[in-house]
C-alpha positions in Angstrom: 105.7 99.2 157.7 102.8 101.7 157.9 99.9 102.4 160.5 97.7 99.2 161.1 100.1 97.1 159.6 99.7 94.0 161.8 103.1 91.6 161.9 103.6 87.9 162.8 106.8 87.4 165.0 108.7 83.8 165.1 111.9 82.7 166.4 114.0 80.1 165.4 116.7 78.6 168.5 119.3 76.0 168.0 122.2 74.6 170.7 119.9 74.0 173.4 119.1 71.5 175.7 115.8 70.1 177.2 112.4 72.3 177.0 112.3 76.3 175.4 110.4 78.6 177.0 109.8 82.2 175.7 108.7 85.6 176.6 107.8 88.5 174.4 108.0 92.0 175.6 107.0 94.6 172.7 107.6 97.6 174.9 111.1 96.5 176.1 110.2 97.5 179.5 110.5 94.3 181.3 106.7 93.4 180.5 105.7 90.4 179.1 102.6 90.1 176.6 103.3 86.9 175.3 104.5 83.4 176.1 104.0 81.5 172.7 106.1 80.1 170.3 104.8 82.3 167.3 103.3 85.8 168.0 100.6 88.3 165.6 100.7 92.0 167.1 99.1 95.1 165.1 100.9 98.6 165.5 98.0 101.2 165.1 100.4 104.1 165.7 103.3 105.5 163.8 106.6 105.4 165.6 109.7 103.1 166.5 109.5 100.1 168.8 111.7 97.7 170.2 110.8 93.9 170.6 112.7 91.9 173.2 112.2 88.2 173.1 114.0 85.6 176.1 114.0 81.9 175.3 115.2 79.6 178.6 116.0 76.4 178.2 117.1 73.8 181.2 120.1 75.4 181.9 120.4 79.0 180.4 118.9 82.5 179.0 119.4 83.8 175.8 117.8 87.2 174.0 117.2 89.2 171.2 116.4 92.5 170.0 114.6 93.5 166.7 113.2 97.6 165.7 110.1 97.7 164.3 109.5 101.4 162.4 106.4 102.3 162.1 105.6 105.1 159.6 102.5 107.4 159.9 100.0 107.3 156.7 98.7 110.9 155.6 95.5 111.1 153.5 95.8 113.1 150.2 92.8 113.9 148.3 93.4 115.3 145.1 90.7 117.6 143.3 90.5 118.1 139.8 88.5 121.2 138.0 89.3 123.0 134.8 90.0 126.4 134.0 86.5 127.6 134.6 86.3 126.3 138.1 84.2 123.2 137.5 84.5 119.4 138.5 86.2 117.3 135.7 85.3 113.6 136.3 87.0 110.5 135.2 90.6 112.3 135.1 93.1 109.5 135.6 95.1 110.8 138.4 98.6 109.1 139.2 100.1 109.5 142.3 102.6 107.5 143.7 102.6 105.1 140.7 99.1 104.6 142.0 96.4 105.2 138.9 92.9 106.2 140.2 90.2 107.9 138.8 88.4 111.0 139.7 85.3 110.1 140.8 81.9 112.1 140.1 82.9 114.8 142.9 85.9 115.2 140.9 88.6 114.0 143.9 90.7 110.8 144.2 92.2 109.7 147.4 95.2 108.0 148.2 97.1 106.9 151.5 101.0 107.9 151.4 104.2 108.2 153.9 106.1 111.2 154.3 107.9 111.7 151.4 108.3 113.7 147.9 105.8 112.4 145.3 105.2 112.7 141.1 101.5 113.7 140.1 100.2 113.1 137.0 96.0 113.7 135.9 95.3 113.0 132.3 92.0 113.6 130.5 91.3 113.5 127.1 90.5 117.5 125.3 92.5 118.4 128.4 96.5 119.8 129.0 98.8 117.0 130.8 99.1 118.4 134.5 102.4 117.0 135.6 104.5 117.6 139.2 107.5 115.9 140.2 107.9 117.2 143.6 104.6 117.2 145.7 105.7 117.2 149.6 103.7 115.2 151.5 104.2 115.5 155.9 101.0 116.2 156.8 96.8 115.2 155.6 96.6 117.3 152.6 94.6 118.6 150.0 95.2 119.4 146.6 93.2 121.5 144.2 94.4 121.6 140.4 92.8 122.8 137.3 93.5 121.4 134.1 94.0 123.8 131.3 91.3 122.8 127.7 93.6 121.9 124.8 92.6 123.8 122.3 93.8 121.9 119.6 92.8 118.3 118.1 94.4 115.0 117.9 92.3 113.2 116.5 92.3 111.8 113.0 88.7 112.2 111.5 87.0 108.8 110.8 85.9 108.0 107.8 83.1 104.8 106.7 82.9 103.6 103.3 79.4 102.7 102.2 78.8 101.8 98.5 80.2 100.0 96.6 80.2 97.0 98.6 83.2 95.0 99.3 84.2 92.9 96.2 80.9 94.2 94.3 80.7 93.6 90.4 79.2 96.6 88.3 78.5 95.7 85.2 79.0 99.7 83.7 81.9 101.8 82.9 80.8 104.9 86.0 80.8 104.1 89.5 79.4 106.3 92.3 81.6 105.9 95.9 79.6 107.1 98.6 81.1 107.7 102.4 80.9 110.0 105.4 83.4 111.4 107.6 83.0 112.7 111.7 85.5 115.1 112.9 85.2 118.2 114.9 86.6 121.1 112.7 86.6 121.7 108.8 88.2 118.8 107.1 89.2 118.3 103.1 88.6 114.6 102.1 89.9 113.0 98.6 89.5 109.8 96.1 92.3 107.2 95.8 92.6 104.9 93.9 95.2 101.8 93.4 96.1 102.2 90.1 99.6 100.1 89.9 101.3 98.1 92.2 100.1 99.9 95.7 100.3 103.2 94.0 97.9 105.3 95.0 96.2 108.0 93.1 93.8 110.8 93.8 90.5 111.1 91.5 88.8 113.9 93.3 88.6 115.9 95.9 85.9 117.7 98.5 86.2 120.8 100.4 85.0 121.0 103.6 82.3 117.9 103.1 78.8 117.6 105.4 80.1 115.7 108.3 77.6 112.5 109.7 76.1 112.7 106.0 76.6 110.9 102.7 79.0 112.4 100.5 80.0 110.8 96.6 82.3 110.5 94.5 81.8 109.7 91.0 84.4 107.9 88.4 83.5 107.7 84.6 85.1 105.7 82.1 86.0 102.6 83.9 87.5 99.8 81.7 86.9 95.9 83.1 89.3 95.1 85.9 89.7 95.4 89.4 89.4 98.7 91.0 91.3 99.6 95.0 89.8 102.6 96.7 89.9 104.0 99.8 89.3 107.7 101.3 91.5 110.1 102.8 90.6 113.0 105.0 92.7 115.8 106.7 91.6 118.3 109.0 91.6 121.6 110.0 94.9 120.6 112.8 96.5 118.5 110.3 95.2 115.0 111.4 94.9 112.6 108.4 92.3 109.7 108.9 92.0 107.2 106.3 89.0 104.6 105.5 89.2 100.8 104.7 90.4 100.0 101.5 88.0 98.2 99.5 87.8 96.6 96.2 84.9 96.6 93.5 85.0 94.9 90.2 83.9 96.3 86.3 82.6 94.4 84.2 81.4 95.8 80.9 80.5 93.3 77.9 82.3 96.0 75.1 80.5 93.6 72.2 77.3 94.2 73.3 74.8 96.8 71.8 71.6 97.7 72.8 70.2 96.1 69.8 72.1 92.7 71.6 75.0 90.8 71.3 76.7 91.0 68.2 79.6 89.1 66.2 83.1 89.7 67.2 84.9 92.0 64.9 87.7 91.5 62.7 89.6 94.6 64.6 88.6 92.7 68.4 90.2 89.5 67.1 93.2 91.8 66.0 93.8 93.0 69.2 92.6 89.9 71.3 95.3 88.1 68.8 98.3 91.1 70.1 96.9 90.3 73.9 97.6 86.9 73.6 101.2 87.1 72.3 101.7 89.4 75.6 100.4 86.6 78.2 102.6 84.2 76.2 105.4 86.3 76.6 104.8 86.5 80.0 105.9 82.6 80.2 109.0 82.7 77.9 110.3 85.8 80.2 109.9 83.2 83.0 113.1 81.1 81.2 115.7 84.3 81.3 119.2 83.3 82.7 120.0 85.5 85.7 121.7 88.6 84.0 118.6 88.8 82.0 116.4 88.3 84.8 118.2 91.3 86.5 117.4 93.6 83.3 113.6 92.0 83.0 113.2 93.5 86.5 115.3 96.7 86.3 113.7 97.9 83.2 110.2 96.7 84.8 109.3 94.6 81.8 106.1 93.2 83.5 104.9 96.3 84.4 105.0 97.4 80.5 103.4 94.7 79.1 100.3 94.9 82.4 100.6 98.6 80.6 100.5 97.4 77.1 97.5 95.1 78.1 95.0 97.8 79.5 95.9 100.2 76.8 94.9 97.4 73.9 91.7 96.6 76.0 91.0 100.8 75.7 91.9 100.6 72.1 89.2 98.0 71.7 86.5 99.6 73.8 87.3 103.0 71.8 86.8 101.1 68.1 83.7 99.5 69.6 82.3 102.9 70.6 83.1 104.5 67.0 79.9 103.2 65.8 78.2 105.0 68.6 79.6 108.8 67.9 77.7 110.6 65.7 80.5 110.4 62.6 80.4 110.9 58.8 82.3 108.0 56.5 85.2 110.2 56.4 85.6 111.1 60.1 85.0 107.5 60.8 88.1 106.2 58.9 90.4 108.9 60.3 89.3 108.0 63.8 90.1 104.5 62.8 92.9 105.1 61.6 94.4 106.7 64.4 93.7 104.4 67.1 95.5 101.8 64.6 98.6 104.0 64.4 98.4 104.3 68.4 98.5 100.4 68.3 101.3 100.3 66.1 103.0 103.2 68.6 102.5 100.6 71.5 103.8 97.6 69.6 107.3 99.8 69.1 107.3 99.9 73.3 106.3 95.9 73.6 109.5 93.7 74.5 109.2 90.3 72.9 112.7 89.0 74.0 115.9 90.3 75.5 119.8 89.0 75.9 122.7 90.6 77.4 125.7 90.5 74.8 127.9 91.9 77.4 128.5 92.7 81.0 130.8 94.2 83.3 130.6 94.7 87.4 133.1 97.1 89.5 133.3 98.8 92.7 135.2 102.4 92.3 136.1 105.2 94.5 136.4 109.0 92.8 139.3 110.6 93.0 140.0 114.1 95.2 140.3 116.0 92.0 136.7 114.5 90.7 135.0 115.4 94.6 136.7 118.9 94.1 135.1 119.4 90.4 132.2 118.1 91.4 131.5 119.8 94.7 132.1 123.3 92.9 130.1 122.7 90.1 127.2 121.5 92.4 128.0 124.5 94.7 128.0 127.0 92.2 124.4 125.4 90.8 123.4 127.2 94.3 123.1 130.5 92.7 125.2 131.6 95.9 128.3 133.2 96.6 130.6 131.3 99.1 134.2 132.6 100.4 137.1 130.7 99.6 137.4 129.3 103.3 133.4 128.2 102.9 134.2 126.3 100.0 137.4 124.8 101.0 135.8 123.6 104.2 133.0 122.2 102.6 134.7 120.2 100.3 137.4 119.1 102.8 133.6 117.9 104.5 132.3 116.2 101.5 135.7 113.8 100.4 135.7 112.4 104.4 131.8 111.8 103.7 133.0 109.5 101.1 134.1 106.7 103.2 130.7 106.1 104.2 130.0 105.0 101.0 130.5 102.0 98.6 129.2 101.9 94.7 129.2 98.4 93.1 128.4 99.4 89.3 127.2 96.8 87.0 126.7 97.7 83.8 125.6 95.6 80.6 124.7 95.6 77.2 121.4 94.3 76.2 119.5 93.7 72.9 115.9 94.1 72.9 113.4 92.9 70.1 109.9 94.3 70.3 106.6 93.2 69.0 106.9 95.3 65.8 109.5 93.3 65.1 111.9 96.5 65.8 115.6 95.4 67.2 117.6 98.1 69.5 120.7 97.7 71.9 120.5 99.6 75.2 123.6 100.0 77.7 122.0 99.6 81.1 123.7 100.9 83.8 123.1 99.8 87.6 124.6 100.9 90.8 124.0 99.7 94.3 124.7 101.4 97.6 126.2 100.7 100.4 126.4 103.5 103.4 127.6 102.9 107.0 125.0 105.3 108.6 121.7 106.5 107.7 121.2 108.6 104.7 119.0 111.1 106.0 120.2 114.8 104.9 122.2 113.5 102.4 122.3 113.1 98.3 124.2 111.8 95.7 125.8 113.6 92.9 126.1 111.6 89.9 128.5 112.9 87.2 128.2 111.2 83.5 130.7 111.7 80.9 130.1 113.2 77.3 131.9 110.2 76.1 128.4 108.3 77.7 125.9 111.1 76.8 126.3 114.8 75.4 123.1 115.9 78.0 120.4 114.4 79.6 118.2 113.9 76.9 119.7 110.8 75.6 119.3 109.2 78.8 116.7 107.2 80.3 116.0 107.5 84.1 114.6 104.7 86.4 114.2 107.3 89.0 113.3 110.8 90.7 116.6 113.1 90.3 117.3 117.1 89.9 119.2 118.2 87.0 122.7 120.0 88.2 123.7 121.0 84.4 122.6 119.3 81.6 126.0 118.4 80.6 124.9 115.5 82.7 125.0 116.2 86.2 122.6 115.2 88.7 121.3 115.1 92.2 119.7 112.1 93.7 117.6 111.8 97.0 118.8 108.7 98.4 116.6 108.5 101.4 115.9 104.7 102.0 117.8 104.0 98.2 119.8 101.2 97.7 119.9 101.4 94.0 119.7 103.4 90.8 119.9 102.5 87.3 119.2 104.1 83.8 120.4 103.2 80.3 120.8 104.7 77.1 119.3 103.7 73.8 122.7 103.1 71.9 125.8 100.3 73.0 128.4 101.9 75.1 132.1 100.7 75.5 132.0 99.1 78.8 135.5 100.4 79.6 133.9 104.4 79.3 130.9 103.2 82.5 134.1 103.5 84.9 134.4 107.2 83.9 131.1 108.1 85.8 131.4 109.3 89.2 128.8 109.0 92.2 129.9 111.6 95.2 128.1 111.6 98.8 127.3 115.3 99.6 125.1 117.1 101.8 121.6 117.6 101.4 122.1 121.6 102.1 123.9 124.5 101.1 127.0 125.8 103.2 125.5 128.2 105.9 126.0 131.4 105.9 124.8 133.8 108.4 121.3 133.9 109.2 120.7 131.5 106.2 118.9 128.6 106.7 120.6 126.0 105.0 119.0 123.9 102.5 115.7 126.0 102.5 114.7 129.0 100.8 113.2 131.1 103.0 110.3 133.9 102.5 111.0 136.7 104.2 108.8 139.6 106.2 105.7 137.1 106.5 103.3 139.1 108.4 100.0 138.1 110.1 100.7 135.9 113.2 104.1 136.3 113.3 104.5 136.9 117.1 101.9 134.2 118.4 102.0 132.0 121.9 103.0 129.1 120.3 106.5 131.3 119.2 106.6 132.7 123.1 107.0 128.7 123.2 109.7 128.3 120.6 111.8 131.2 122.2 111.6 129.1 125.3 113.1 125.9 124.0 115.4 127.5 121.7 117.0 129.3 125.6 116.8 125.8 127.1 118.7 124.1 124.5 121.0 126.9 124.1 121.9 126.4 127.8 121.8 122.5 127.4 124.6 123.2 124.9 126.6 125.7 126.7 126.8 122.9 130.0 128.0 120.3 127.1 130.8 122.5 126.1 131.6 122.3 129.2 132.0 119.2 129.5 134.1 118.6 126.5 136.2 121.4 127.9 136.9 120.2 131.2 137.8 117.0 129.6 137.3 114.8 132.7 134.5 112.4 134.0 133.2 112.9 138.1 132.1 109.8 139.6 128.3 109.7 140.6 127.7 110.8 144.3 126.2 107.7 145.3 124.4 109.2 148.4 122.8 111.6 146.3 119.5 109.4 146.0 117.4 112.2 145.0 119.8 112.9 141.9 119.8 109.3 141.3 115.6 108.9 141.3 115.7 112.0 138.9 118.3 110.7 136.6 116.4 107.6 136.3 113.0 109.4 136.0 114.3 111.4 133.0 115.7 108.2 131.1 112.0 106.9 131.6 110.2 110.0 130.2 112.7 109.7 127.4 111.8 106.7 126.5 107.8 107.4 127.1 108.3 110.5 124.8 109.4 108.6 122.3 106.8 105.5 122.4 104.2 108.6 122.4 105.8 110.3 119.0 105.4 106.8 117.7 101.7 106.8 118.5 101.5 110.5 116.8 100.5 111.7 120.4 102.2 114.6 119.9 100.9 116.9 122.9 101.4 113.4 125.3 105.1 113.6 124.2 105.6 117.1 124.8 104.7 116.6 128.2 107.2 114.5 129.0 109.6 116.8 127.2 108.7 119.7 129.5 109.2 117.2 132.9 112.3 116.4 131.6 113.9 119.8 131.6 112.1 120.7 135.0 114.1 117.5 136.4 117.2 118.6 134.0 118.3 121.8 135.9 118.3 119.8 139.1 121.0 117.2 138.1 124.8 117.9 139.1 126.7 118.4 136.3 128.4 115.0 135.8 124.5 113.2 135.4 123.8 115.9 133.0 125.9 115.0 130.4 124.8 111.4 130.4 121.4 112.1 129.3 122.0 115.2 127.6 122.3 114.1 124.0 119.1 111.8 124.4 117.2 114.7 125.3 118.6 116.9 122.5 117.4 114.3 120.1 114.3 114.2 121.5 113.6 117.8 121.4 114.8 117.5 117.4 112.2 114.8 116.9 109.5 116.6 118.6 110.6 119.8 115.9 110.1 117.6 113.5 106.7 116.2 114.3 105.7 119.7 114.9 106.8 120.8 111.6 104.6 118.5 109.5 102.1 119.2 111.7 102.0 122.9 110.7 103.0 121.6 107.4 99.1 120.3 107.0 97.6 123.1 108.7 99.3 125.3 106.2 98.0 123.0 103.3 94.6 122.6 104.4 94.1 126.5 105.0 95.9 127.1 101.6 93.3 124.8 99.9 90.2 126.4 102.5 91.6 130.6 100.9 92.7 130.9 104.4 96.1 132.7 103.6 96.3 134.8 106.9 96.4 130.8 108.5 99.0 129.8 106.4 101.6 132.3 106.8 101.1 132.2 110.3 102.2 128.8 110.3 104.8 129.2 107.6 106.4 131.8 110.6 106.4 129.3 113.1 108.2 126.7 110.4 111.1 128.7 109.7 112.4 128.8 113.4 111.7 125.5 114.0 113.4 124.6 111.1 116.4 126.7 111.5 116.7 124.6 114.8 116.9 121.1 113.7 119.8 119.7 112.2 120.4 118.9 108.7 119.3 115.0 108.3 115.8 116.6 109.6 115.7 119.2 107.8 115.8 116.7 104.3 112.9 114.7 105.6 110.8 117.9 104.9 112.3 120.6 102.1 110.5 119.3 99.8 107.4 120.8 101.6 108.4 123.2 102.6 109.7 124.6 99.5 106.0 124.2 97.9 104.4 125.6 100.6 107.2 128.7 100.1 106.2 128.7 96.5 102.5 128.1 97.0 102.5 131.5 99.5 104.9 133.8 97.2 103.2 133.3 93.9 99.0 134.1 93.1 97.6 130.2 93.7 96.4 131.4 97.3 93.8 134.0 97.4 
């Protein structure tokens, strides 16, 4: 109990006989201050006491003793100011797992024990200021200044204001208008929901007035419904993104400005070809469930939407004809080809579809084909490996394999179209099944000439890299659990077994100082050497050393038992698990700078831990340190882009610098998750697009 604590003493007696009597003495010094039953007594100074209570019945005397500790309360006011010296208000300062916050004066006080305490003060534009081991024996107080964080985490804020929510506009322009608040330079862009939550970008703005009205303007609307929405990044990298709204266009094509006039031969024509599509719609709806499977595979629905706006351009564009200043003969020819462009479309318009035949395996390739394979893909590297490089990589690559399964289904499928054109495809389907996550890894998908003589005569249903032509290909297969394409011809369904589909790595085979899977500019200059790389020097040294006690570990091959009267190491190893944990909750949040605080309290605690705590929490905090690389590097990633868009090349290569040694840090399944930008930005800062 602490100082002015006040406590109520009772008693509880059994085995006696007649009527109890009692006396209290608090000082244990044979005087009594109290002869009731029940007893309230304040202790106003720290310090340890003894309470002695007698109870006597009829015939005898019985006692007891109970210590009371009393612990002494020390006031701690904690100050807050910034680097300049002056009061910062409204800090929220934690101490003791007490949150309080600075009041106007700048100070919070709290009322503690003896004891070693954390202190936290947060406040926003401001550094974390973060202590685990504040020593508390005496009144104390505590001055701190919080450093200004000079960067921004904030994502700028953007309003839509016209059109209007569900607005109808009865012309074939629109003008979006919107403003955007942010602190530093921002670039903003268009999107626009073309198909099926796939967002495109009409137009861009550099550097737009912020608190002001800026437009966008789109021309040559057809009648539909129209998604937009507007997306702005700034200066740090923060994207901010408005509400996505919808307007509507509606533009009466038969209308002049002399009036309305008669529907034309050519608008029943294709009105008539519209129709056959919606009806087609419904007979699709009676496909068995192999047919179903090819309807969606080959995303028939999404043609004949397709088919359906182009025809309604078509129409608009003969409407117009009468409009554009032509002669007879330059009216016909335009005619003429917008006729042909229908009959074009018609050839790409499925009317109906069967499967004559199907087949549906699961197969595992052979050492030989992982071997042919891996060398080929290897050799597509432009890079010269050793003999022991190779072999160990390929050794690598065929026990990868048993993380995967391929079911292949495969069928053979006649199409008729609207033109009344009849083709058989060979369709080709495989879906995957891997045991672990797939980041930092691809698939290598060989296809025999016996199938196809290159990859021209193949149709993809997705994004790959050609290998060789002959086909081989690579296939990202982040968050992919199947591939298809076909070929316009009938295949025997025996030869579909003769494709392969290998697992491999995402990278190249490292050698030396080569970073693997990302080719790297060399001799940047401008920034190289910055604060923010005094920074990554540091944590490269702390996780070399995290390492090193690991090996250790490993080496010793034998597990300590916990020194359970080590508290201290106990509260520390607990505290770490808990910052791990808020880290990550904060990375979730994009509170990037909030997580890296906890990152730094962790290693503070780290070096404290005997050896055997250590390597419980060591690979959690490796992890950790990856994912906060990671976050980093598409945070530079941005910067670089937005200064690369704003001429700012000095910017850019500066943060390029800083990229490459974070990357070289992280391990392969992170480094997948961002080559691809990596290697644009590479390209964007070697070639003449940056001024």
């Amino acid at each position: 109990m602490n100082e002015g604590d006040t406590v109520k003493f009772t008693s509880t007696v059994t085995g006696y006989t007649g009527t109890l009597s009692y006396k209290w003495d608090f000082g244990n010094d044979g005087s009594i201050e109290s002869t009731s039953t029940e007893v309230t007594k304040t202790y106003n100074n720290n310090g340890t006491y003894t309470v002695n209570l007698t109870v006597t019945d009829n015939t005898y005397s019985a006692s007891d003793l109970e210590t009371i500790i009393v612990k002494k309360l020390f006031n701690v006011t904690i100050t807050v100011k910034n680097d300049s010296g002056n009061i910062v208000t409204d800090a929220d300062v934690e101490f003791n797992n007490i949150h309080k916050n600075a009041s106007d004066d700048g100070k919070a006080s709290f009322l503690v024990n003896s004891g070693t305490y954390e202190l936290r003060v947060k406040k926003s534009s401001y550094i974390t200021y973060y202590n685990n081991s504040v020593e508390i024996n005496s009144n104390k107080d505590i001055e701190l200044k919080l450093k200004y964080d000079e960067n921004d985490y904030e994502n700028p804020k953007i309003t839509l204001i016209t059109p209007d929510q569900n607005q109808k506009i009865s012309t074939d322009s629109v003008k979006i208008t919107y403003k955007v608040e942010d602190d530093s330079e921002v670039n903003c862009s268009l999107q626009l929901n073309e198909y099926l939550n796939s967002w495109v970008e009409k137009g861009t703005h550099e550097n737009p007035e912020k608190n002001k009205e800026n437009s966008f303007t789109l021309l040559g609307l057809n009648s539909g419904e129209y998604k937009y929405k507007v997306k702005c990044t700034d200066r740090y990298g923060n994207i901010g993104f408005s509400d996505i709204r919808i307007f509507y266009v509606e533009i009466n094509s038969l209308s002049s400005s002399a009036g309305t006039a008669e529907m034309t031969k050519q608008d029943e024509d294709i009105n008539s070809i519209i129709d056959k599509i919606n009806g087609l719609l419904t007979e699709f709806e009676k496909l068995d469930k192999e047919e179903r499977e090819v309807f969606e595979t080959l995303e028939i629905q999404k043609k004949l939407d397709n088919a359906k706006t182009e025809l309604s351009r078509f129409k608009r564009d003969l409407n117009n004809l009468i409009w554009r200043n032509l002669n007879e003969t330059e009216l016909k020819e335009a005619e003429i080809d917008i006729y042909d462009q229908i009959e074009n479309l018609k050839d790409e318009i499925p009317t109906s579809l069967s499967v004559i035949d199907s087949t549906e395996f699961v197969a595992y390739p052979k050492d030989e084909d992982i071997e042919n394979i891996t060398i080929t893909y290897l050799n597509s590297k432009n890079s010269k490996y050793s003999k022991k490089q190779e072999k160990s990589f390929i050794e690598g690559i065929k026990e990868l394999q048993s993380l995967l399964t391929v079911t292949t289904k495969a069928k053979v499928v006649e199409i008729s179209y609207l033109s009344n054109k009849k083709e058989k495809i060979t369709l080709i389907e495989k879906e995957l099944k891997i045991n672990e996550s797939s980041n930092g890894l691809s698939l290598v998908e060989y296809i025999p000439k016996e199938i196809a003589k290159d990859t021209s005569e193949i149709e993809f249903l997705f994004d790959y890299e050609t290998i060789l032509n002959d086909p081989l290909i690579s296939i990202n297969i982040k968050g992919l659990d199947k591939f298809a394409y076909y070929l316009r011809k009938e295949i025997k369904l025996e030869d579909i077994k003769k494709t392969k589909s290998v697992l491999i790595t995402g990278g190249e085979i490292p050698k030396g100082n080569q970073i693997t899977g990302f080719g790297i500019l060399t001799n940047l200059k401008s920034g190289f050497i910055s604060s923010d790389n005094t920074r990554i020097l540091i944590e490269v040294l702390i996780i070399i050393i995290l390492s090193l006690v690991y090996i250790g570990y490993s080496i010793k091959g034998t597990k300590t038992k916990y020194y359970f009267g080590d508290r201290k190491s106990l509260k520390n190893l607990k505290e770490i698990k808990r910052f791990i944990e808020s880290a990550k909750s904060e990375l979730d949040n994009h509170n990037y700078h909030e997580a890296k605080s906890f990152y730094r309290n962790i290693n503070l605690i780290f070096k404290n831990l005997p050896q055997d705590m250590k390597k419980e929490v060591y690979k959690n905090i490796v992890t950790l340190s990856h994912k906060l690389d990671l976050f980093y590097i598409n945070k530079l990633l941005d910067r670089a882009e937005f200064s690369i868009q704003n001429k700012n090349k000095e910017v850019a290569i500066s943060a390029y610098n800083e990229i490459t040694g974070l990357y070289k840090r992280v391990p392969l399944e992170y480094k997948s998750l961002v080559l691809e930008k990596c290697n644009k930005l590479r390209q964007s800062l070697s070639g003449k697009n940056v001024n």
